[in-house]
C-alpha positions in Angstrom: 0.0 0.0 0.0 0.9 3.4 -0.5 1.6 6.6 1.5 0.5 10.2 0.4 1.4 13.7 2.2 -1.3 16.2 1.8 -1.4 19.6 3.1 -4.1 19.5 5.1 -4.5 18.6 9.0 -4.8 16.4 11.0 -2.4 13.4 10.3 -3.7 10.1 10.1 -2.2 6.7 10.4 -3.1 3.3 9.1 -1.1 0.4 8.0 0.5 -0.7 4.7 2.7 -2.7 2.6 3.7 -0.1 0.5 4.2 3.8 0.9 3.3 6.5 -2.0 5.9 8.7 -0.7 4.1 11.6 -1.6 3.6 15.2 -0.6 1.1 16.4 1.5 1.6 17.7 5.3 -0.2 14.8 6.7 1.1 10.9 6.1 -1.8 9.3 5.4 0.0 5.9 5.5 -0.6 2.4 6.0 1.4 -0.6 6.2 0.6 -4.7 5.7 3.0 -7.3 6.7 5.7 -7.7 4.1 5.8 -11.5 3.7 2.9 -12.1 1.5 -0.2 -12.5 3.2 -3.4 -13.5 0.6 -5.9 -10.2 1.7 -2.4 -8.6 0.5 -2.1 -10.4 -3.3 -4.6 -10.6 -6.2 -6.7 -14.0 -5.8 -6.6 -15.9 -8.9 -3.2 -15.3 -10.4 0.1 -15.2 -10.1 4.1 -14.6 -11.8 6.7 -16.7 -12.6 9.3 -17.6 -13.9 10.4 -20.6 -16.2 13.6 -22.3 -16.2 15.9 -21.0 -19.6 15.6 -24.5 -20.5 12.0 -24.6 -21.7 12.1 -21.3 -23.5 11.4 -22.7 -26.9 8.5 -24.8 -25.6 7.0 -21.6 -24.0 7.4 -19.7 -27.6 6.0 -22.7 -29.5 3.1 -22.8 -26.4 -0.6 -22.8 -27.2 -2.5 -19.9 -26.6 -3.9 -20.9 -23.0 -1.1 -23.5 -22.2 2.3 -23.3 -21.1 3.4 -26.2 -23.3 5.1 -27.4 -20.4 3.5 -30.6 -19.6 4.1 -30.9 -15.2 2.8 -26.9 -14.8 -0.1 -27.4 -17.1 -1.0 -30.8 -15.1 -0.7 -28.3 -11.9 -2.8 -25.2 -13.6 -5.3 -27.8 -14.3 -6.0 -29.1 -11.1 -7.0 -25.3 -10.0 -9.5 -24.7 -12.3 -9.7 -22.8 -15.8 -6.6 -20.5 -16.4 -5.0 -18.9 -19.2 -1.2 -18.0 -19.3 0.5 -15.6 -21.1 3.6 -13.5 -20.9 4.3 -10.5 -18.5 5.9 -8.5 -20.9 4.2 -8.6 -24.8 6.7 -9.0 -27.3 8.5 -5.8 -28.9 10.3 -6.3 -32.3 12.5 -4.1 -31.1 13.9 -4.8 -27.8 13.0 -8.6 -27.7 16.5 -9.6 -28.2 17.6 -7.3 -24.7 14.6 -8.9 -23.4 15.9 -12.4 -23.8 19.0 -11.4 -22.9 17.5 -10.5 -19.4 16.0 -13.4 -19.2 12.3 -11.3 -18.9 10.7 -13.3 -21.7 10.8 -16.2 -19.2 8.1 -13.9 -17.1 4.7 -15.3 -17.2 1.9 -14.3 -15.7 -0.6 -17.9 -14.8 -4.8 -16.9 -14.4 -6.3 -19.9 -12.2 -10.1 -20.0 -10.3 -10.6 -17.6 -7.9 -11.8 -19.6 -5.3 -8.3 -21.4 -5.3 -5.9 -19.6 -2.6 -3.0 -18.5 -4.1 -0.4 -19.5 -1.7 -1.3 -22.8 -2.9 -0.9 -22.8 -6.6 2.1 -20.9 -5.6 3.2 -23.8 -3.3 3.0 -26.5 -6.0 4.5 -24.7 -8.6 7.0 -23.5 -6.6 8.3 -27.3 -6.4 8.8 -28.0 -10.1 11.8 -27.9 -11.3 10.7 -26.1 -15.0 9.8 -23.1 -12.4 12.3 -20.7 -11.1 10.7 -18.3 -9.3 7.0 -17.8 -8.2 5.9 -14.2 -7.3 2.7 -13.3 -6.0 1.0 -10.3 -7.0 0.9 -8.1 -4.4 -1.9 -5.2 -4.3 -0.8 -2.0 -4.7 -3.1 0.2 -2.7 -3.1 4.4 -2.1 -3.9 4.6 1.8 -5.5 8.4 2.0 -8.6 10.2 2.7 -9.4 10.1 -0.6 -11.3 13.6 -0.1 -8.1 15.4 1.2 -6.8 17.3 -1.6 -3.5 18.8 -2.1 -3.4 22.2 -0.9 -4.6 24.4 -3.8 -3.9 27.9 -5.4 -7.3 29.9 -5.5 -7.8 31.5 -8.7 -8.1 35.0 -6.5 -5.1 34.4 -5.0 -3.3 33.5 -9.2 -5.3 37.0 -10.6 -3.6 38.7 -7.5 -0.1 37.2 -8.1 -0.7 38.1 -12.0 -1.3 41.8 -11.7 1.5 42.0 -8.9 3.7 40.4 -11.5 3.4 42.9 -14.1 6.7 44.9 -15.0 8.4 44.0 -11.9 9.5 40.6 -11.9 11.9 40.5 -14.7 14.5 42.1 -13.2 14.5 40.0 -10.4 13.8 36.8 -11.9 15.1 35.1 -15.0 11.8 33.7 -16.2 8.5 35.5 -16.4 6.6 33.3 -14.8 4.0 34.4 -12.4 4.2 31.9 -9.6 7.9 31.4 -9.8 8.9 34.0 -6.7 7.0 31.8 -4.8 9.0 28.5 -5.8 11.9 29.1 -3.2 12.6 25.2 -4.2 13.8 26.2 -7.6 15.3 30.1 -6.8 15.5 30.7 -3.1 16.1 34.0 -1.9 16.0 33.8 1.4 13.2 35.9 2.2 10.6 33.7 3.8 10.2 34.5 7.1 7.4 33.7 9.8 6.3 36.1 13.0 10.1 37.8 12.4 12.0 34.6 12.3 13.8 33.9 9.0 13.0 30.1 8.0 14.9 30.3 4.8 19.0 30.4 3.5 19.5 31.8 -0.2 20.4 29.8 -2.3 19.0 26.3 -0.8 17.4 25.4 -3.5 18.5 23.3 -6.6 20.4 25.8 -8.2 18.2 26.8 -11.4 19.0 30.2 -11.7 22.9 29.2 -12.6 22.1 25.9 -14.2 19.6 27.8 -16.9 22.1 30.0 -18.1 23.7 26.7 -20.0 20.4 25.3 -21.1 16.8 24.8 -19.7 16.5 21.3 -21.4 16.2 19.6 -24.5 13.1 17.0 -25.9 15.2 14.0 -26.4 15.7 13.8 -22.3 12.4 11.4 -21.5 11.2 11.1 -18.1 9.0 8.4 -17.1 6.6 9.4 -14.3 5.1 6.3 -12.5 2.1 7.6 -10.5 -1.5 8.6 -11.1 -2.2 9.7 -14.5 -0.7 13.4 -15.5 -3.2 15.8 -16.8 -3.1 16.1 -20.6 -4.5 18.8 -21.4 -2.6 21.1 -18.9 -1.5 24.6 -20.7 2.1 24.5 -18.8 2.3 20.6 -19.6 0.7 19.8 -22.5 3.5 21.1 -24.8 6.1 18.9 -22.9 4.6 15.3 -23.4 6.3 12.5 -24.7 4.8 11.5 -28.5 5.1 8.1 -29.8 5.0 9.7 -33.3 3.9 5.9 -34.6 0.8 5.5 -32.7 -2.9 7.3 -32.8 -4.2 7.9 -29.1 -7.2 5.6 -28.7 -6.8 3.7 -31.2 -7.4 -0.2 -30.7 -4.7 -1.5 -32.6 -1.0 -2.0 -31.8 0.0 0.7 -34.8 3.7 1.2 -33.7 4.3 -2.6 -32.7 5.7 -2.6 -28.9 2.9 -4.6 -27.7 0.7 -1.7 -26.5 -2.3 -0.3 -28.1 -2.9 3.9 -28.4 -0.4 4.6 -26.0 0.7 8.2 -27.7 1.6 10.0 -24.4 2.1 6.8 -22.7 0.3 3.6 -21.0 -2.4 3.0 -18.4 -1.4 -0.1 -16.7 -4.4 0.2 -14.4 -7.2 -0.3 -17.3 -4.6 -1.8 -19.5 -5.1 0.5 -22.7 -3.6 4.1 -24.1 -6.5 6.5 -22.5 -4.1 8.1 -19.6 -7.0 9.6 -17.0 -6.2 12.3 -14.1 -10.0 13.5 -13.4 -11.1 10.5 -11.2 -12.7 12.0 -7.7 -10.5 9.8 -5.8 -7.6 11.0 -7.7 -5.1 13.9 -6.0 -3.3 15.0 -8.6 0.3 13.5 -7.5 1.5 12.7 -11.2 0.4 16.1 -12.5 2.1 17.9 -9.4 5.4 16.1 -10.4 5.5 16.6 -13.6 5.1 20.5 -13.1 8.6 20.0 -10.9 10.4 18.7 -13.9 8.5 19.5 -17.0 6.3 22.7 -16.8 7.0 25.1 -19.6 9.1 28.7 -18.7 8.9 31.7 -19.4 5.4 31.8 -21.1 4.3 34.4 -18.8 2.2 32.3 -16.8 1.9 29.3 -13.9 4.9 28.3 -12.6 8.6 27.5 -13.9 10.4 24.2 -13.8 13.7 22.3 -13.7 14.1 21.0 -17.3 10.9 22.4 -18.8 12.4 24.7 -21.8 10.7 27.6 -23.2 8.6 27.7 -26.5 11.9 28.6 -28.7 14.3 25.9 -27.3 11.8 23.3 -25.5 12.5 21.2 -22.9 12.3 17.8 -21.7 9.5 15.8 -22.1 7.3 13.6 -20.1 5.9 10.0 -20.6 3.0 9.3 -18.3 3.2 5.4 -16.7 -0.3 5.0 -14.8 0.1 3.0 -12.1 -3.0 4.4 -9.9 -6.0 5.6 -11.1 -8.9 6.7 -8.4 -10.2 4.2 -5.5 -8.9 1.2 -7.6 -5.6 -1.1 -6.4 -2.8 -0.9 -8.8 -0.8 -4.2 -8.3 3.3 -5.4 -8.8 2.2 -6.6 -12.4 1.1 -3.6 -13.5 4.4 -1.6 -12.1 6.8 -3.8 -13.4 5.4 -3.7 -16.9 5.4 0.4 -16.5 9.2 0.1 -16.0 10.0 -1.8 -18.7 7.5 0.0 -21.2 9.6 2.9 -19.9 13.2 1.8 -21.0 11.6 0.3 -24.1 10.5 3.2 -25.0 13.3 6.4 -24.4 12.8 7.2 -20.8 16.0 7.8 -19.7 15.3 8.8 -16.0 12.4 6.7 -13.9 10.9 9.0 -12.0 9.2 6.9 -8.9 7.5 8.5 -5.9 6.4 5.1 -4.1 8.4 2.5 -1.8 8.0 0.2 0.0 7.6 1.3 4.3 11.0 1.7 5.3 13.0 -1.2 7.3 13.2 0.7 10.4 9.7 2.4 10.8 8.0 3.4 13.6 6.2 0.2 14.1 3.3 1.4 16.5 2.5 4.1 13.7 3.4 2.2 10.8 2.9 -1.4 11.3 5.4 -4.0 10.7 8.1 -2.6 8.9 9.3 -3.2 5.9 12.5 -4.7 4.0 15.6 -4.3 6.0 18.3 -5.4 3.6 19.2 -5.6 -0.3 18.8 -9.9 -0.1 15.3 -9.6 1.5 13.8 -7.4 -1.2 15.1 -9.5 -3.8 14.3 -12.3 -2.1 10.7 -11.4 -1.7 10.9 -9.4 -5.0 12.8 -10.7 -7.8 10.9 -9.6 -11.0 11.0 -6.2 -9.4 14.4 -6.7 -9.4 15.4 -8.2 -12.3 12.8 -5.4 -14.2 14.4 -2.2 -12.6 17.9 -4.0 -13.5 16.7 -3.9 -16.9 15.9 -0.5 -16.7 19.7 0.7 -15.2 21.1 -1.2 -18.0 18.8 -1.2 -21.1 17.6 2.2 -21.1 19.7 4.8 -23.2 21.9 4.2 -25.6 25.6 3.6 -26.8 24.8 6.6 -29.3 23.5 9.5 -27.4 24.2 11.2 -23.6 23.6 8.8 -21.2 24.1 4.3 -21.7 21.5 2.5 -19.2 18.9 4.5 -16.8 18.4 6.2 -13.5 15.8 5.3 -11.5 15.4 7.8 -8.8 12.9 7.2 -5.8 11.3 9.1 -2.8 13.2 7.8 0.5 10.0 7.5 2.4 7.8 9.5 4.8 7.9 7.6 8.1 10.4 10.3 10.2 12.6 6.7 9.9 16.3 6.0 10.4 16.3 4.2 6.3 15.1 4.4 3.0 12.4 2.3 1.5 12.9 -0.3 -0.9 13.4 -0.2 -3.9 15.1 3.3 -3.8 17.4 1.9 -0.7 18.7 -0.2 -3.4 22.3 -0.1 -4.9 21.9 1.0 -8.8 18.7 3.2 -7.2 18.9 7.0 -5.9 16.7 7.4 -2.9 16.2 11.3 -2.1 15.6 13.0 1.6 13.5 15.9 1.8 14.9 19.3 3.1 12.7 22.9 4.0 14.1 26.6 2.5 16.8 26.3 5.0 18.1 23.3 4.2 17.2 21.6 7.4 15.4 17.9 7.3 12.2 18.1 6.6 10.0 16.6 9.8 8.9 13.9 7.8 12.0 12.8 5.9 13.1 9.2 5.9 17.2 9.5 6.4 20.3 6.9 7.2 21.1 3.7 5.0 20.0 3.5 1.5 19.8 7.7 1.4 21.6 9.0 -1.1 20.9 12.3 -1.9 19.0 15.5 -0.4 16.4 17.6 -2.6 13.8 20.5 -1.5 10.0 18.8 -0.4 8.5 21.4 1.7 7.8 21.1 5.4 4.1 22.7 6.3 4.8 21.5 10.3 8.3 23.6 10.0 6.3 27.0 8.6 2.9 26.4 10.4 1.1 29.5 11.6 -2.3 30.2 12.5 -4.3 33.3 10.7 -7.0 35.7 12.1 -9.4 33.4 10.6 -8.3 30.7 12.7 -7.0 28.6 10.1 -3.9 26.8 10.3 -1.6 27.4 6.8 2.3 26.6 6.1 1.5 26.6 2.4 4.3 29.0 1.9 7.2 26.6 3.1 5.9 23.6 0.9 6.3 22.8 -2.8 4.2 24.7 -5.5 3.3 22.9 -8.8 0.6 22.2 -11.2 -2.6 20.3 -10.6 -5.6 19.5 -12.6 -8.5 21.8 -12.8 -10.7 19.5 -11.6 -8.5 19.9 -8.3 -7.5 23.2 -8.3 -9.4 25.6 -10.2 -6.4 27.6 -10.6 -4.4 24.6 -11.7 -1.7 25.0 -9.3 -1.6 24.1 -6.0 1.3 22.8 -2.8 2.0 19.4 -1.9 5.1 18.1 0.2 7.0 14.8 0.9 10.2 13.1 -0.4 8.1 12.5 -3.3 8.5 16.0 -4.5 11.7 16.3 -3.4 11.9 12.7 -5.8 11.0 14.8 -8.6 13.5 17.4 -8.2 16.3 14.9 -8.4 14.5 13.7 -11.3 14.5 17.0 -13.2 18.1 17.4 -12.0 19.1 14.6 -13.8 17.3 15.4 -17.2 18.7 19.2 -17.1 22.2 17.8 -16.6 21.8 15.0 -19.6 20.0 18.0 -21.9 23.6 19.7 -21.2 25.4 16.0 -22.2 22.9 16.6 -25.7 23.9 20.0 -26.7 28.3 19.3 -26.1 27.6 16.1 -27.9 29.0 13.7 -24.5 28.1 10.3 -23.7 27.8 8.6 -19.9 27.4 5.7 -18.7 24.3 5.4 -16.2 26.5 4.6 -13.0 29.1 7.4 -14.3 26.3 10.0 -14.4 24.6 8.8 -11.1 28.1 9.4 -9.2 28.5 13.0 -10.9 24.8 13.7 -9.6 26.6 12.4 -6.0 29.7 14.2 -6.6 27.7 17.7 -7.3 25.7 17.6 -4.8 25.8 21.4 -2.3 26.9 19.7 1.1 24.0 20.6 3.7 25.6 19.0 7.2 27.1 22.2 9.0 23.0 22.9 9.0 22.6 19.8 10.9 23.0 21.7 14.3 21.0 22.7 17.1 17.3 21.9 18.0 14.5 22.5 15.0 10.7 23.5 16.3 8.0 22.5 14.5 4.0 22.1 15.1 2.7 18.7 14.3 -0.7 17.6 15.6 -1.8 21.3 16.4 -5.3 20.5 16.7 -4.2 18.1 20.0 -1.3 19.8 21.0 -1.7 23.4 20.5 0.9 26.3 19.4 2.7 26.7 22.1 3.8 23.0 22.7 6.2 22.7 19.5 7.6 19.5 18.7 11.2 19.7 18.4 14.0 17.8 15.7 17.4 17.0 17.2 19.2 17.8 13.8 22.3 16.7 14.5 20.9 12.9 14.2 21.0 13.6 10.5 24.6 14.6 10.2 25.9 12.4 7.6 22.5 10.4 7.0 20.4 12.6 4.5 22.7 12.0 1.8 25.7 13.0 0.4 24.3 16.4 0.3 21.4 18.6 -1.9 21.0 18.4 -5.1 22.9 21.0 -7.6 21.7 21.4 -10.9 24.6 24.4 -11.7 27.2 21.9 -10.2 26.5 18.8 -12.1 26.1 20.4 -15.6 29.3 22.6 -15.0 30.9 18.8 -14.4 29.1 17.4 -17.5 31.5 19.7 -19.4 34.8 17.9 -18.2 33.4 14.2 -17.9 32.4 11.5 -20.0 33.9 11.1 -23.4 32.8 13.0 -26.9 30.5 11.5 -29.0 31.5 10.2 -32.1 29.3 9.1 -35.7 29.0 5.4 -34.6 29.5 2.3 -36.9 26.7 1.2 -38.9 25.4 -2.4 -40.1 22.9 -3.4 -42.5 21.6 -6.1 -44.2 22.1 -6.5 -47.6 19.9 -4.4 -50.1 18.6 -2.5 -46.4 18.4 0.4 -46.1 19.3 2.4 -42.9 19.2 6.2 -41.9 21.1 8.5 -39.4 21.2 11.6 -38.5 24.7 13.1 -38.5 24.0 16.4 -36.3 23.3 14.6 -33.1 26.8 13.9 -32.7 28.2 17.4 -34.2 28.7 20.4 -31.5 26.2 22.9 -33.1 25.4 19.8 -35.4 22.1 21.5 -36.9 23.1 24.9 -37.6 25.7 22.7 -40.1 25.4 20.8 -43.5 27.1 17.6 -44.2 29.2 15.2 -46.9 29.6 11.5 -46.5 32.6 9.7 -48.5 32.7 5.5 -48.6 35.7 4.0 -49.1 34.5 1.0 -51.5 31.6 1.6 -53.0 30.6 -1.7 -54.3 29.6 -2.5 -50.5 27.4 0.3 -50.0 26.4 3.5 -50.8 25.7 7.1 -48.6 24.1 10.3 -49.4 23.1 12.7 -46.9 19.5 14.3 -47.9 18.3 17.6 -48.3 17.2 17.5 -44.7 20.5 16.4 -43.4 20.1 12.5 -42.6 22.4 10.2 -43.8 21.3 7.4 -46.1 22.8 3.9 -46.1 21.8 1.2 -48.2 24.2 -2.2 -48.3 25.0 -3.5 -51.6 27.7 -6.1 -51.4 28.2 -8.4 -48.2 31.4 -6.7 -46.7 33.0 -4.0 -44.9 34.5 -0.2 -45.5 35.2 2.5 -44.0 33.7 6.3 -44.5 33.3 9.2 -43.4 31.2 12.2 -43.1 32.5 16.0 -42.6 30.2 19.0 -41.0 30.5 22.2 -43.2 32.1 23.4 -39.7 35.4 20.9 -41.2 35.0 18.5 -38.7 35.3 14.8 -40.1 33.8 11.5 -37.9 35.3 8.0 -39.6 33.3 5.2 -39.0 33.1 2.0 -40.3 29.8 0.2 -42.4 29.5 -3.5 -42.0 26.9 -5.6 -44.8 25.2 -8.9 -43.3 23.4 -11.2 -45.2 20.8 -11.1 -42.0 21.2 -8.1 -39.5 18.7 -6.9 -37.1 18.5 -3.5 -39.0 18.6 -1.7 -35.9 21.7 0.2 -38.0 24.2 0.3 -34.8 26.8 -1.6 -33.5 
């Protein structure tokens, strides 16, 4: 199950298996005992995985049989079932699918009425079976009619006419509601009843970083959550397009298995139709997208991390749904987003959700939840084995970054380690600090913590008003929302899952500066310079920290108090620094170079030479080939570079930019290639 942070009093507990590390002032969390439990799983089916050695039965299988004869004798005995594969084939990534062994996933249907510990005890004895996986229920655990904390539309026509011919001398970008993102430009100004609460500059270093670039539409971020809102004006210029599919359409029109997924997949209904407008839903995808993705300097909403500007855009955003209103979401349906992800150009997973951390408060939170590396994967393996995938499959060879980050909220639960799967070693797990660089109350910190990032901290900047109500809007996290939410379309939320998001669009500004100097990373090389970059935050680790948590109960003048020095050394190796990491983008990796192309023979294959040219689209191009009789280049009229093989063999060429710069590279003729054109 999953945990949410709303801003909105009081805080209530419940229990959980998994926590939405999300960002509202209250937890609303729950936990469930971590070792399956069958009120905790899907009745009636189940994963696993074959042994390699049956992998040609399974592909020559029947439709509703696994062709292997002991686990259909066992699938029998339980009733009607179908069987079919976890992940549906795609042309072009089945051969890295195989070569993770994910094609050996299959997902088994059975009656109902049969427990599944059961089936998952008999099948878990044969010795065609490697692994058996429940599917564990993926719940949100919140008042579903507690809202984030939104931006009236009084309160954006104020801000509006307030912003008119002052703000750009102050501010880089003209958007209206960026003074009052201290998380992005922080200017130290935020104070409460004459008591500064705020340092300039903790923040995540935009101002700096933007002078270099504000982000570039190749970067893709996958955002597994709720559904993101569509049709949002700061947004909707900034989503991910699969250019070869129609959005609703019923058929597979691009081939990777899923059907009208243009902006990306629901995994809750299983088709292409992404929804946001559910009245259980609370806008949590929409709210993190705005933190990464939302467009600058239109002279409206709010700014972003990577978002671009209408002349030079920024990154884009591919919406994974994983939630979607009152209904469960479920380990099948997350695994499958992860993969879709890496097979489909996200470079960065963006993931506020986790599992309850290891050392949590167990009278608040229930039994707590994995302590260790080995019990995850024990207790998860496709989870695993699918997020391995994703750290080593995503990318590529030929542009900025080879394999994928997956970044993850630490955890809500005030708890001495991160949640799984973010605690993880290839994972990035972010703690949540306030404007002043202090812990937030909430934050999950120690083991598994790897880095620090802003996620507000309403209990830190509580006050009451005239009108008796209680606000700390001010110190938490403003983003976008949708309407049906926020009328305004903006609204606060906090929690290390929008401090998750900031990493996130970190991440995608400093690999949008990789795209424009033409330089190439490898995933874990990237993931240390996002470590090595980081502003360090400990000498703020001192003294006591007040804050007002359960005012209704304890009142104002009974703060609660943070002993900061237990998070010296434990929130990370520091906060986040966008200027930092794309000044060391600069001086690390290595320079891209025009890769080596195969072909088959009489192919055809096409590149585009500017993507691995400084400046490469300002400039024109020629191509030479060494031996013609093997294969022929000409670059067209709109600069891509046409190969077509002619003779089975191998020569060299090269292509020159009209700056003078000349790339060698080598073109190899198969009689069969996969005609993916790299090598």
């Amino acid at each position: 199950m999953m945990t949410f942070r709303t801003a909105i009093f009081p805080r209530i507990l419940a229990v959980a298996l998994l926590a939405l590390c999300a960002c509202t002032t209250e937890d609303f969390a729950t936990t469930e005992r971590q070792k399956p439990r069958e009120e905790a799983t899907l009745s009636g089916e189940l994963m696993i995985k074959f042994a390699p050695y049956v992998s040609e039965i399974l592909d020559s299988r029947l439709q509703t049989r696994s062709g292997v004869l002991s686990v259909d004798e066992v699938l029998e005995l339980v009733g009607g079932y179908r069987i079919e594969r976890v992940f549906p084939v795609n042309s072009r990534t089945e051969q890295a699918t195989r070569e993770a062994g994910l094609h050996l996933w299959y997902v088994v249907y059975f009656d109902a009425s049969t427990p599944v510990e059961s089936v998952a005890s008999r099948l878990g004895q044969l010795g065609e079976v490697q692994s058996v996986n429940l599917n564990r229920t993926i719940k949100r655990a919140y008042n579903t009619g507690k809202k984030a904390m939104p931006l009236s539309c009084e309160e954006l026509a104020k801000l509006q006419r307030r912003a008119a011919g002052t703000r750009a001398a102050v501010y880089p970008c003209n958007d209206v509601l960026l003074p009052l993102q201290w998380h992005l430009i922080n200017r130290g100004d935020m104070f409460l009843k004459e008591e500064t609460k705020s340092v300039a500059g903790a923040d995540v270093q935009c101002e700096e970083a933007w002078k270099l670039t504000q982000g570039d539409p190749s970067i893709i971020v996958a955002i597994l959550d709720e559904g993101v809102c569509l049709t949002h004006p700061d947004l909707k210029d900034n989503l991910w397009v699969n250019e070869g599919e129609i959005y609703r359409s019923q058929k597979d029109n691009d081939g990777n298995g899923y059907k009208g997924d243009l902006h990306g997949y629901n995994f809750v209904a299983d088709e292409g139709i992404i929804s946001w407008e559910d009245y259980y839903d609370s806008g949590h995808a929409t709210h993190v997208a705005g933190i990464i993705a939302a467009m600058n300097d239109n002279g409206e909403g709010i700014g972003s991390i990577a978002g671009g500007t209408r002349e030079n855009p920024g990154v884009k955003i591919m919406s994974c749904q994983i939630f979607s209103g009152n209904q469960v979401s479920n380990s099948l349906a997350t695994v499958k987003a992860i993969k879709y992800a890496a097979d489909n150009g996200a470079v960065i997973l963006q993931c506020s959700w986790g599992y309850i951390s290891g050392n949590a408060n167990t009278y608040d939170w229930g039994e707590a939840g994995f302590r260790n590396e080995e019990e995850w994967s024990a207790y998860c393996p496709l989870e695993k084995e699918v997020l391995d995938y994703f750290t080593h499959h995503a990318g590529s060879p030929n542009g900025p970054i080879e394999g994928g980050l997956a970044i993850f909220a630490a955890g809500n639960e005030s708890a001495s380690m991160a949640g799984y799967p973010g605690a993880a070693e290839d994972c990035i797990a972010v703690s949540a600090t306030a404007a002043d660089y202090t812990p937030a109350v909430y934050t999950n910190y120690g083991p598994g913590t790897t880095i620090a990032a802003p996620g507000g901290d309403q209990d830190y900047y509580f006050e009451y008003f005239d009108d008796g109500y209680a606000r700390g809007e001010q110190g938490c996290i403003l983003s976008t929302l949708p309407f049906s939410i926020s009328g305004s379309g903006y609204g606060y939320m906090e929690g290390t899952s929008m401090a998750c998001p900031h990493v996130s669009g970190v991440a995608a500004l400093g690999l949008s500066y990789a795209v424009k100097l033409r330089r190439h990373f490898k995933a874990d090389e990237f993931r240390e310079l996002l470590y090595m970059t980081a502003s360090p935050i400990d000498s703020y680790m001192d003294g006591i920290k007040n804050y007002y948590h359960y005012v209704a109960e304890v009142g104002l003048n009974q703060p609660m108090q943070m002993v900061l020095s237990n998070y010296k050394g434990k929130m990370g190796v520091g906060q986040v620094n966008a200027a930092n990491l794309l000044r060391a983008v600069a001086d690390n990796g290595r320079q891209l170079s025009f890769p080596n192309l195969y072909l088959s023979l009489g192919a055809e294959v096409t590149a585009v030479p500017a993507d691995f040219f400084i400046g490469g689209e300002r400039l024109t191009y020629t191509v030479s080939v060494e031996d013609t009789s093997v294969a022929s280049a000409t670059v067209s009229a709109e600069g891509k570079l046409l190969v077509k093989g002619l003779k089975i063999g191998a020569t060299a060429a090269a292509i020159t930019s009209s700056g003078g710069e000349t790339h060698t590279f080598n073109i190899t003729v198969r009689k069969h290639a996969d005609d993916n054109g790299w090598l």
